[in-house]
C-alpha positions as CSV (number, residue, x, y, z in Angstrom):
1,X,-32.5,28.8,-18.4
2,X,-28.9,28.7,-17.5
3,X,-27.2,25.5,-16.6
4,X,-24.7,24.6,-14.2
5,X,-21.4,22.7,-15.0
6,X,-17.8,22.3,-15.8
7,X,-18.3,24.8,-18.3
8,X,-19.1,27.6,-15.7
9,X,-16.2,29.1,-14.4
10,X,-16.0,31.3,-12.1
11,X,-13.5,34.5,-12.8
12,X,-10.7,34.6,-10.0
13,X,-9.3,37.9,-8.4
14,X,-5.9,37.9,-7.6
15,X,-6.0,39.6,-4.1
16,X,-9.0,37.2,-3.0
17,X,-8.9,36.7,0.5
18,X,-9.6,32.9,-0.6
19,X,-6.9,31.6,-2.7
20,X,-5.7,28.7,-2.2
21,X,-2.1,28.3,-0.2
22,X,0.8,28.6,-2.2
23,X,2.4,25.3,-3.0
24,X,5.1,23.8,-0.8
25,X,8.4,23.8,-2.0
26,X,9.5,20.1,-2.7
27,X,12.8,19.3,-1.4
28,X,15.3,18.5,-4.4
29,X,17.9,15.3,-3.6
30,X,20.9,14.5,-4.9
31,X,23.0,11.3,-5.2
32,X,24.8,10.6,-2.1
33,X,22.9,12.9,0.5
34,X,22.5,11.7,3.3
35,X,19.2,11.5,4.9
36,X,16.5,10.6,7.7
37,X,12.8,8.8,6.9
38,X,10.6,8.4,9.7
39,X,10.2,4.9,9.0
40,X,13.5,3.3,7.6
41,X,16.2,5.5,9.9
42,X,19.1,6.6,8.3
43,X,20.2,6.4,4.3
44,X,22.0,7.6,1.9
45,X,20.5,8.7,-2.1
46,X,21.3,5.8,-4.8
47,X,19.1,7.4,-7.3
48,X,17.2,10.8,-7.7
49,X,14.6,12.2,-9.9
50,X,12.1,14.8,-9.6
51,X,9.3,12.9,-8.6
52,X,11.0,9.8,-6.9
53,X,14.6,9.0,-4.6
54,X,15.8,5.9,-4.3
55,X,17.6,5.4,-0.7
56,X,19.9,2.8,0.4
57,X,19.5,2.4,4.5
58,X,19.9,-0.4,6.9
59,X,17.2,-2.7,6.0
60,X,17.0,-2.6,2.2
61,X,16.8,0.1,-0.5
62,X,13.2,1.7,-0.7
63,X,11.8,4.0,-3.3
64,X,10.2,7.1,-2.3
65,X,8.0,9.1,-4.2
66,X,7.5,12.7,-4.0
67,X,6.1,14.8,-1.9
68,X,9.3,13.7,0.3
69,X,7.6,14.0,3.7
70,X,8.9,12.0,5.8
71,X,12.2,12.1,4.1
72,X,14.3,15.0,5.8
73,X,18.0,16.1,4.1
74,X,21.2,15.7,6.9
């Protein structure tokens, strides 16, 4: 009797009309770019890393971790 489980996988065909969206690109930042967040306004990068930007605005410097999207590049 076959059982079902992590250890079934299922084969996948590359031109499936069901695969999965390509991934976004994620938007690279560099320091001193200067950018708009939804939330905080204006800044400017202090810090940048693949997975996380540090911005400098108005109110305070906030971290941001990726995916950046409320984070737009001017």
């Amino acid at each position: 009797m076959p059982t079902h489980g992590s250890s079934d996988r299922r084969r996948h065909l590359a031109n499936s009309p069901f695969r999965p969206a390509p991934a976004p690109d994620i938007d690279e930042f560099a320091v001193g770019d200067r950018v708009s967040h939804l939330r905080h306004g204006l800044g400017v990068v202090v810090a940048a890393t693949p997975a996380t930007v540090t911005l400098r605005f108005e109110s305070g410097v906030v971290r941001v971790n990726s995916p950046f999207e409320r984070l737009t590049r001017l």
